[in-house]
Rosetta silent file (secondary structure, phi, psi, omega in degrees, C-alpha in Angstrom):
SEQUENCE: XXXXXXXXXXXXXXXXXXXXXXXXXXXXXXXXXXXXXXXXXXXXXXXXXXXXXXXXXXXXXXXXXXXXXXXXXXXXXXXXXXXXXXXXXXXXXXXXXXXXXXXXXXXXXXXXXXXXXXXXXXXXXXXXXXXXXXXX
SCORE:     score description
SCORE:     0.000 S_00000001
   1 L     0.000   -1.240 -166.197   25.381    9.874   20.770 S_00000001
   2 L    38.295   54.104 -164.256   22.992   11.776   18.515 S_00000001
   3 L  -105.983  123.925  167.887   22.096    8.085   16.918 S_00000001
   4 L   -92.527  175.426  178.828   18.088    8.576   16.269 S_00000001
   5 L  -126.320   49.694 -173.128   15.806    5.401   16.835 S_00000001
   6 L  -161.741  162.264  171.271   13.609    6.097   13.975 S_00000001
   7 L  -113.032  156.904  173.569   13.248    6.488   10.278 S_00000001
   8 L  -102.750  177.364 -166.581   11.484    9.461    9.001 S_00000001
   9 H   -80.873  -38.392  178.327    8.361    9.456    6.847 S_00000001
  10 H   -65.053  -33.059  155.827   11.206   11.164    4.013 S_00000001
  11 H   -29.555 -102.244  160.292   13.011    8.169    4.798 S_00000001
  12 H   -13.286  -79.149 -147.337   10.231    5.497    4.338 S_00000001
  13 H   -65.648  -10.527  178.781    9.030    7.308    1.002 S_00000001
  14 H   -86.042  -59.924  162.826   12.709    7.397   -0.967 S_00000001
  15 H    -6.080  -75.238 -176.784   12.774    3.550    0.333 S_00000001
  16 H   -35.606  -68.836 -156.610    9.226    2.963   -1.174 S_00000001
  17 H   -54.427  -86.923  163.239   10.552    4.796   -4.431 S_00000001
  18 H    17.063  -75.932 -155.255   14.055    2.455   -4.298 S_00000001
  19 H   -56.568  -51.051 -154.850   11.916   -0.555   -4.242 S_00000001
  20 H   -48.816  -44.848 -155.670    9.591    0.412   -6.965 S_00000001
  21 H   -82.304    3.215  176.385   12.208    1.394   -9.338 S_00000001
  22 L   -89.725  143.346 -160.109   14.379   -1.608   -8.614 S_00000001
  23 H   -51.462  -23.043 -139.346   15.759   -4.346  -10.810 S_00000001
  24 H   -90.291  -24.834  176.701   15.168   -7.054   -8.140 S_00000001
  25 H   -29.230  -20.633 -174.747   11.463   -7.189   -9.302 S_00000001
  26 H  -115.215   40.419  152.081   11.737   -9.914  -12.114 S_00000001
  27 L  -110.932  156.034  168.749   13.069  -12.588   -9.424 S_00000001
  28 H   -91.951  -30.354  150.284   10.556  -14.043   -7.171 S_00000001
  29 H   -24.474  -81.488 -175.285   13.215  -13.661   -4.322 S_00000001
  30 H   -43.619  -61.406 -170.819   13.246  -10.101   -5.065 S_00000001
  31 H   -45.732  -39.571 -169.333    9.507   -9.572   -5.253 S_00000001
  32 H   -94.288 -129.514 -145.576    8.865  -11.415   -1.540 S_00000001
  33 H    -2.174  -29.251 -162.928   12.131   -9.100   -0.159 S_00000001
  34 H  -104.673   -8.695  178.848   10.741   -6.241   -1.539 S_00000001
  35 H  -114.125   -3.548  142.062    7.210   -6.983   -0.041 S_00000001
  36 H   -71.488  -58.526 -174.218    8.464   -7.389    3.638 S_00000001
  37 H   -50.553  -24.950  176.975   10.244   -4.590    3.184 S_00000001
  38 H   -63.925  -72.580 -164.031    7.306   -2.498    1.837 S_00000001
  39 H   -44.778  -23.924 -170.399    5.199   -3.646    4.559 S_00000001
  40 H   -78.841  -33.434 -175.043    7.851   -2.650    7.075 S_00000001
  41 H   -70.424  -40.550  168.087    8.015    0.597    5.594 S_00000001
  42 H   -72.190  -35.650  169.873    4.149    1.220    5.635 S_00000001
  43 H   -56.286  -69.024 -140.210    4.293    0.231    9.745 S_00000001
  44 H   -82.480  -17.981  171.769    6.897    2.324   10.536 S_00000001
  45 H   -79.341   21.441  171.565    5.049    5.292    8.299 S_00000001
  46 H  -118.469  -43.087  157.441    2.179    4.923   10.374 S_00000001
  47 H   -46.853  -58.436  171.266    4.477    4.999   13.574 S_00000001
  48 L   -71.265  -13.623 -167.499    5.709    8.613   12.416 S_00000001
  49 L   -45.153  -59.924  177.761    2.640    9.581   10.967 S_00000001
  50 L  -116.462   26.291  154.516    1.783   11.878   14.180 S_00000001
  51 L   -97.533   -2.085  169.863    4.826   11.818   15.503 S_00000001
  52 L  -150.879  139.553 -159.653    6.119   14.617   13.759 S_00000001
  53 L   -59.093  140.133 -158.214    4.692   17.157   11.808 S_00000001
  54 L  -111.363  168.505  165.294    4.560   16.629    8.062 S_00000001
  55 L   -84.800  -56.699 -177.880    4.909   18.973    5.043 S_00000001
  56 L  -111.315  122.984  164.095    3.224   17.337    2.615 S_00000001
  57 L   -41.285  113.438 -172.743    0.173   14.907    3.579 S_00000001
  58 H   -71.334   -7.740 -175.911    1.695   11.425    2.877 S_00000001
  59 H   -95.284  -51.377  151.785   -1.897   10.117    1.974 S_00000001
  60 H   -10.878 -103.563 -123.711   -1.109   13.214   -1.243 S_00000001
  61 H   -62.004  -35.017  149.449    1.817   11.287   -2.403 S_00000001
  62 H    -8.106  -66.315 -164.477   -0.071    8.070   -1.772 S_00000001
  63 L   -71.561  -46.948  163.300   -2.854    9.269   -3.977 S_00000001
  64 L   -35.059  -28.718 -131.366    0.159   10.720   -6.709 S_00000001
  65 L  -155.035  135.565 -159.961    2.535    8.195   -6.913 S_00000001
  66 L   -98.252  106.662 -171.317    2.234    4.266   -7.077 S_00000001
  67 L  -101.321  -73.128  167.012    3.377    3.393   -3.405 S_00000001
  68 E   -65.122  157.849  178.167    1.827    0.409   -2.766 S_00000001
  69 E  -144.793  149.060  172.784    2.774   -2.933   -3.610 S_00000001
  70 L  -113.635  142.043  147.183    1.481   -6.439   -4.057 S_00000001
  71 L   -37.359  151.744  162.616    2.926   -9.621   -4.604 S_00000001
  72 L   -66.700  116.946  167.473    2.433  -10.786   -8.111 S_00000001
  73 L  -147.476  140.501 -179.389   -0.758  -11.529   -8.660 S_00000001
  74 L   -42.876  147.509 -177.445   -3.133  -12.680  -11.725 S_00000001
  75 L  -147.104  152.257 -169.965   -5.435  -10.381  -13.300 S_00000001
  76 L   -39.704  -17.545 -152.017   -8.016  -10.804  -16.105 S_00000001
  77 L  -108.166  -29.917 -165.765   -6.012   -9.310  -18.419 S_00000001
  78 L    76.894   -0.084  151.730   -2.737  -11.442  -17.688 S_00000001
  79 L   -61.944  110.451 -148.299   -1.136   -8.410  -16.556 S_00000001
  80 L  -131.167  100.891  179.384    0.116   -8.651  -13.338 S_00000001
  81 L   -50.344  163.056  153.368    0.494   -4.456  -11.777 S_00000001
  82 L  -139.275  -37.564 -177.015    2.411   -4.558   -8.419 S_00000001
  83 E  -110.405  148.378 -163.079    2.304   -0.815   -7.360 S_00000001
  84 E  -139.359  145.379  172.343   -0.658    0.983   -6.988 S_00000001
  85 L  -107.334  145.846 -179.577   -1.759    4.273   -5.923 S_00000001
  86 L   -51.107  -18.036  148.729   -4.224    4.674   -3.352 S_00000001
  87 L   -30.736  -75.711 -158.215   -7.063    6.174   -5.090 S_00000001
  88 L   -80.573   63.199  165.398   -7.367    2.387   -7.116 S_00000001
  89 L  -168.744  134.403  172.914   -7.178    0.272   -4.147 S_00000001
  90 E  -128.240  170.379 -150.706   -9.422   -0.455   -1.037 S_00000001
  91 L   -83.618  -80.399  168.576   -8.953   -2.501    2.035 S_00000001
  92 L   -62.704  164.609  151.677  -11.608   -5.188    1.891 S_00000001
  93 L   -77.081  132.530  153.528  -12.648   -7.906   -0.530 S_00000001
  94 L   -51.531  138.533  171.508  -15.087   -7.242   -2.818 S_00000001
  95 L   -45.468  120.437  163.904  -18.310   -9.955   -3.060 S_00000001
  96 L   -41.622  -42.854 -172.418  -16.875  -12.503   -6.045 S_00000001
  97 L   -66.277   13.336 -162.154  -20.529  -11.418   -7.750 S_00000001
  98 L  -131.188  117.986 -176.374  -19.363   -7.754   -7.959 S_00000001
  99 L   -85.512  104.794 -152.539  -17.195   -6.268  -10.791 S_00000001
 100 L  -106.683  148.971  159.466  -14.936   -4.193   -9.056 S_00000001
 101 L  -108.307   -7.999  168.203  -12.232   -1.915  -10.472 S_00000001
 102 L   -82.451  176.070 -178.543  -10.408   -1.324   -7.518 S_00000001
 103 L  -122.704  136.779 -119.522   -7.963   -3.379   -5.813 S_00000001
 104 E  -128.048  120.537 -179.720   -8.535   -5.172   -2.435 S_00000001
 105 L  -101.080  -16.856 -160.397   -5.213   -4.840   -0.700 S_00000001
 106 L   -66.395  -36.619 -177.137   -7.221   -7.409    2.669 S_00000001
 107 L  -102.759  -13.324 -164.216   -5.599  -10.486    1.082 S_00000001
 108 L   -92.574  -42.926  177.597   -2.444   -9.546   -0.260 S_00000001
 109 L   -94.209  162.339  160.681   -0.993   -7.329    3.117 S_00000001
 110 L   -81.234  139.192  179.811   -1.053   -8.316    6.543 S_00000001
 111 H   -28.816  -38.651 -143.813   -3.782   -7.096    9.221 S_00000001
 112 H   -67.096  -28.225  178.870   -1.096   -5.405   11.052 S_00000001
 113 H   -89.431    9.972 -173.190   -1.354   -2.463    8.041 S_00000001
 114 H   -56.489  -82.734  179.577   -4.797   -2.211    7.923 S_00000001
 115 H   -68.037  -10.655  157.313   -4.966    1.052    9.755 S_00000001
 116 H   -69.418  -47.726  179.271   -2.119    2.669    8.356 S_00000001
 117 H   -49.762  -96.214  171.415   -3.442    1.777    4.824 S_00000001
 118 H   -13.962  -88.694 -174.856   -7.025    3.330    5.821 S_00000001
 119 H   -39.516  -57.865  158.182   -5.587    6.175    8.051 S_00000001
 120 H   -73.750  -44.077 -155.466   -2.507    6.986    6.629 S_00000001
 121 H  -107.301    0.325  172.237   -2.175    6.243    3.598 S_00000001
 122 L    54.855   24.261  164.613   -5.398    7.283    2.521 S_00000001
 123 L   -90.013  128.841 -159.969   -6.628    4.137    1.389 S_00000001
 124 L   -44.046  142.237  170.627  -10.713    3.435    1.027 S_00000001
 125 L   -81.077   -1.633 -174.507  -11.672    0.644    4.083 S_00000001
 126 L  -166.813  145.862 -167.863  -14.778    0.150    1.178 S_00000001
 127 L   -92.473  174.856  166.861  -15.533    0.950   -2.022 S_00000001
 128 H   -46.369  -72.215 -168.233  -19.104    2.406   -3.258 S_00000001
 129 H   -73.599  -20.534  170.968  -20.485   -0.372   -5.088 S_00000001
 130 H   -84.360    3.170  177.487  -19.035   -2.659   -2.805 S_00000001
 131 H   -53.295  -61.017 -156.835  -20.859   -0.850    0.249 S_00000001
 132 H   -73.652  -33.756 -176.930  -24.076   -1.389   -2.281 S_00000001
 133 H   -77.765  -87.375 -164.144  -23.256   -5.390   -3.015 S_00000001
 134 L   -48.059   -9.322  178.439  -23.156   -5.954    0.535 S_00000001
 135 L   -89.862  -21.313  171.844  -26.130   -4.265    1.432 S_00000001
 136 L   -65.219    0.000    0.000  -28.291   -6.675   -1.515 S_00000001
């Protein structure tokens, strides 16, 4: 029927872009829609990831381009980002006693993204200093 049973990784990332740039963002409706949908989007780019050969490393645009997303959540500042690029974000939680500038994606996503995040997506499972706080 020539019907594929996949999305492509080119797929996924104009999806990704869609969300970011979309309107639905200042509802809280929107925001928890748009963060299943993310997450679904990061799964299935980890499903394609080696299934088909890429052009461009997708952990690149990762590192370019503010991909990820969080729910809203507070930050010292009262600013509250939602997309992030993978450079400023790692996997685990940081020690509370440790001033961290990255951002610990472990409470915000589900397990199930872990290793896509890490693998694919080219986000750190640990940051430097928080290597060195856990090692005190």
């Amino acid at each position: 029927l020539g019907v594929r049973d996949y999305i492509s990784v080119e797929e996924c990332l104009v999806a990704l872009r869609k969300f970011r740039d979309s309107s639905d963002m200042d509802s809280r409706s929107g925001q928890e829609e748009i963060a299943k949908l993310t997450v679904a989007a990061y799964a299935l780019l980890g499903q394609q990831a080696g299934r088909t050969p890429q052009i461009v490393d997708v952990s690149i645009l990762f590192e370019d381009e503010q991909l990820l997303f969080l729910p809203t959540r507070p930050s010292a500042a009262g600013r509250q980002d939602q997309w992030f690029r993978s450079g400023t974000c790692m996997w685990y939680d940081a020690p509370s006693n440790v001033e961290n500038k990255t951002v610990s994606l472990e409470r915000y996503l589900p397990a199930v993204v872990r290793d896509v995040c890490i693998e694919v997506l080219g986000v750190k499972a640990l940051d430097a200093d928080e290597v060195g706080a856990r090692l005190d």
